[in-house]
N, C-alpha and C positions, 0 to 999 in steps of 0.2 A: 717072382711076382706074376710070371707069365699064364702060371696055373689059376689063379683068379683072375683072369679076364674072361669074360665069355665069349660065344662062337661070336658073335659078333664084334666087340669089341679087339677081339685076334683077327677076324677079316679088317680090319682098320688097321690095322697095324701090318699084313701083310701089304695090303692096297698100297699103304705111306709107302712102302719100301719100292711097289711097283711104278709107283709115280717119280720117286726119285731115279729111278731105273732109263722109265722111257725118257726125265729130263735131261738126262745125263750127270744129274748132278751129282757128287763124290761123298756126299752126307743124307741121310732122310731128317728131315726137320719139320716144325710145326705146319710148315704151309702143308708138307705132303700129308701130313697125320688129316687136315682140314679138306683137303681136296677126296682125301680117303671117306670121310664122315661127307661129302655133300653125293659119293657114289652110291650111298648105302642107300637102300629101300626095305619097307618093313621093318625095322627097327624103331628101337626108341628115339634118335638120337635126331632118325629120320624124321617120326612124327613129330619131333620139335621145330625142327628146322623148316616143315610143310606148314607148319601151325602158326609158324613166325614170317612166312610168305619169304623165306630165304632160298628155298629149294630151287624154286626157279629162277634165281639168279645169280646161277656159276657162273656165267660170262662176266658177270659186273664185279663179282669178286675177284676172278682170274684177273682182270681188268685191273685192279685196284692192288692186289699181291705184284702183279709185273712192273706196276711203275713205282712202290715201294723200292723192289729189288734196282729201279734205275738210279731211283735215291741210294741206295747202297745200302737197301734196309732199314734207313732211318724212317722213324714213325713220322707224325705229323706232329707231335708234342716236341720229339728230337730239333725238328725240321724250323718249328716257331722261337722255340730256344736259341738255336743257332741267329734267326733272322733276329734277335732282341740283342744279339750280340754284334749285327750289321754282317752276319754271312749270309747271303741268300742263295740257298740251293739250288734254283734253279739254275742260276747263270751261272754256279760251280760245275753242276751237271751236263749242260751245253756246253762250256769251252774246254771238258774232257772231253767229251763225246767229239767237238769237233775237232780234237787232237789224235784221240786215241781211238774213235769210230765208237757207233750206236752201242747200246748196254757197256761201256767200261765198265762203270764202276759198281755190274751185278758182281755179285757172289761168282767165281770160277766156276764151271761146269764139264764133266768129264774129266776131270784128269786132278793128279795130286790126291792128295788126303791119306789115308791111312784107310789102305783098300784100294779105295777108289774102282773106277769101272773097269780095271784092268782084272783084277780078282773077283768082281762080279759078288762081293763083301760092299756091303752100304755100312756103315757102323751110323747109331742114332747120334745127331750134335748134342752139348750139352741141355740145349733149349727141351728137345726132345726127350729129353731122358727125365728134366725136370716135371716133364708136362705127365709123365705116364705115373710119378711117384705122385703130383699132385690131382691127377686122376684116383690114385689109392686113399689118399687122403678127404676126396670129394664123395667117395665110396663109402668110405670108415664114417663120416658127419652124417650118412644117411640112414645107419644102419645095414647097408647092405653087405651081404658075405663077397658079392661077386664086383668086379668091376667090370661095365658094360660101356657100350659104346657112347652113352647119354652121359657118364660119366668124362669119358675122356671131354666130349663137346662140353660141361661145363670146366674144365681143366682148360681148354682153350680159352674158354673168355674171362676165366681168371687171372689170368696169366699178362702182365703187362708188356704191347708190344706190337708187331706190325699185324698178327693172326688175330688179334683182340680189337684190335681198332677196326680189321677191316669187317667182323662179324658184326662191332657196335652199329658199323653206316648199316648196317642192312638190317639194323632191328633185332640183331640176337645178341643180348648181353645173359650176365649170370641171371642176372634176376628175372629176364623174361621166359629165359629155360628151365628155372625153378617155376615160376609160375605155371606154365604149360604141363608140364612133369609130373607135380604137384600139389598144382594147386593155391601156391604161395605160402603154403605150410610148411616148406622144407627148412632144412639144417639150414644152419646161418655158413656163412661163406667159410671155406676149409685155407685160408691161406697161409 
């Protein structure tokens, strides 16, 4: 599938991989595919994300990605669920944290996995693997031969989860990246 991506949307996907590189982390996943797509300039994916006033707000996003990952991933849909059940995450999240010290309960970084940073091998999680096949299919609804980097960015906010929520707070959902794209004429959603 890698041959239908374009030069840019293969710079996004090297980038994912350098992101998970310098985080240490032992997988490339949707955040790093996201952080890959908010490095890009001149592209499409780019003018989306400048036109939806997202661009200039990596820190808010990073911001917002870090304390997911304190929640241990969980979205905020997860996170209400649980509290209607009388769990509330936060005071789960403090009285690890004050057990087992600050970020417990992120996701491991450096070490374990299959690869991991010892082999200097990132293998894609399943999230990511999904997100590239639903970038092919967000491709295919448009008529296009190629899959571009505008493509994968609508594949992220299709995608239900902590990469989709945090795009929604900042104004770029599917439908406002169709809009900007094209106009509000595009394919109907590829799910």
């Amino acid at each position: 599938m890698f041959e239908r991506f374009t030069k840019d949307a293969r710079a996004v996907v090297l980038d994912a991989v350098g992101h998970a590189e310098r985080s240490h982390a032992a997988t490339v996943d949707e955040e790093h595919l996201l952080l890959a797509l908010l490095d890009r300039e001149a592209s499409r994916a780019a003018f989306a994300l400048a036109s939806l006033g997202a661009a200039g707000r990596r820190d808010s996003m990073e911001r917002a990605l870090a304390e997911a990952r304190r929640r241990g991933g969980l979205s905020r849909a997860e996170t209400e669920a649980l509290s209607d059940l009388g769990i509330d995450m936060a005071e789960v999240v403090s009285r690890v944290e004050a057990t087992h010290g600050a970020g417990a309960l992120e996701p491991a970084r450096g070490k374990g996995g299959r690869g991991g940073w010892f082999s200097g091998h990132r293998p894609f999680t399943r999230g990511a693997k999904d997100l590239l096949t639903q970038a092919l299919r967000v491709a295919v609804a448009h008529h296009d031969r190629h899959i571009g980097d505008e493509h994968l960015l609508l594949a992220l906010t299709a995608r239900p989860g902590i990469v989709a929520e945090v795009l929604a707070d900042h104004g770029v959902t599917y439908e406002a990246v169709e809009r900007v794209l094209w106009g509000g004429g595009g394919a109907a959603s590829a799910d």
